[in-house]
C-alpha positions in Angstrom: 7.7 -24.1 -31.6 8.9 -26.7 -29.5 11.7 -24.8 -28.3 10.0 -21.9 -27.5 7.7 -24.5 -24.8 11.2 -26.2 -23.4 12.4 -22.5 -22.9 9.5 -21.5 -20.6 9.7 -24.7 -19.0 13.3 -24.0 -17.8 12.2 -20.2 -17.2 9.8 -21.4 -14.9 11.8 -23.9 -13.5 14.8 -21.0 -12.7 11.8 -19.1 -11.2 10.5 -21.7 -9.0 14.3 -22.6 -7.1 15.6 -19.4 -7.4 14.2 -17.6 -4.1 15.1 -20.8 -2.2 18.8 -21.1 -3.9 19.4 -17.5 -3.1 18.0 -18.0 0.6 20.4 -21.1 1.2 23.2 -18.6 0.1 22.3 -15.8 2.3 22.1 -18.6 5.4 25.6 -20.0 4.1 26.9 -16.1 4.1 25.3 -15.5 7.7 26.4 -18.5 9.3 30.4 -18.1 7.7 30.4 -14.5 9.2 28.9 -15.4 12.5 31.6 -18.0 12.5 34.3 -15.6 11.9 33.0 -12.6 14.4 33.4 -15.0 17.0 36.9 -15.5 16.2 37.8 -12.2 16.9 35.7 -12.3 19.6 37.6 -14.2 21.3 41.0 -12.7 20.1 39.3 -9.5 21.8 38.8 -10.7 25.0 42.4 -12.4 25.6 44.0 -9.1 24.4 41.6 -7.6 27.0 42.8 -9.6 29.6 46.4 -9.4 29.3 45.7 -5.3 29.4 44.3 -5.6 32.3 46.5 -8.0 33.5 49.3 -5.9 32.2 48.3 -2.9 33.6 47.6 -4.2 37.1 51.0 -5.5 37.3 52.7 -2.3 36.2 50.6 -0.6 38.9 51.3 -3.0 41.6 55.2 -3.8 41.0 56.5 -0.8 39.1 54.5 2.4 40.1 57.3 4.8 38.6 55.8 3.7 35.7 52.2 4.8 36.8 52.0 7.5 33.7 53.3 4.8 31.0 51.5 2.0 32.7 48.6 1.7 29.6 50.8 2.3 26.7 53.2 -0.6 28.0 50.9 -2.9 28.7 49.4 -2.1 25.3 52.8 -2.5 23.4 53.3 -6.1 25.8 50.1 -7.3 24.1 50.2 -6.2 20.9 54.3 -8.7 20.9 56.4 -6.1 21.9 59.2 -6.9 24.4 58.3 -7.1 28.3 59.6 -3.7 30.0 62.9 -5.1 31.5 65.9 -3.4 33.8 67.6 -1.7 30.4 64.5 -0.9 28.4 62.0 0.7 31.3 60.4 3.8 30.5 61.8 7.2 33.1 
């Protein structure tokens, strides 16, 4: 019989932290993929600014190169090799 008390007492027990464990774990969750999104979010936006970069200085110093200008620039951010005398798109 006296196992059967100890075992509600530790039921209870589970009960009573449980909602609060499982809460701390959801924050920790929340907070790791907050911290992670912002990573990328700033991956993003220095990827966007190289485009544009990219693409303003195709325009501006190459504009034989108007139609291939985005797909250039893309390939520039994304580590392919700068668009050079040999390798220019025609």
């Amino acid at each position: 019989m006296g196992s059967s008390g100890n075992q509600r007492d530790v039921r209870e027990m589970v009960n009573a932290h449980l909602f609060p464990v499982l809460g701390l774990v959801g924050t920790v969750c929340a907070v790791s993929a907050a911290i992670s999104l912002a990573s990328i979010g700033g991956q993003a936006a220095r990827w966007n600014r190289c485009y544009d970069t990219g693409v303003t200085y195709l325009l501006e110093s190459r504009p034989q190169l108007k139609q291939h200008a985005n797909a250039i620039a893309a390939n520039f951010c994304n580590g392919g090799a700068p668009v050079g005398k040999k390798s220019g798109a025609s």
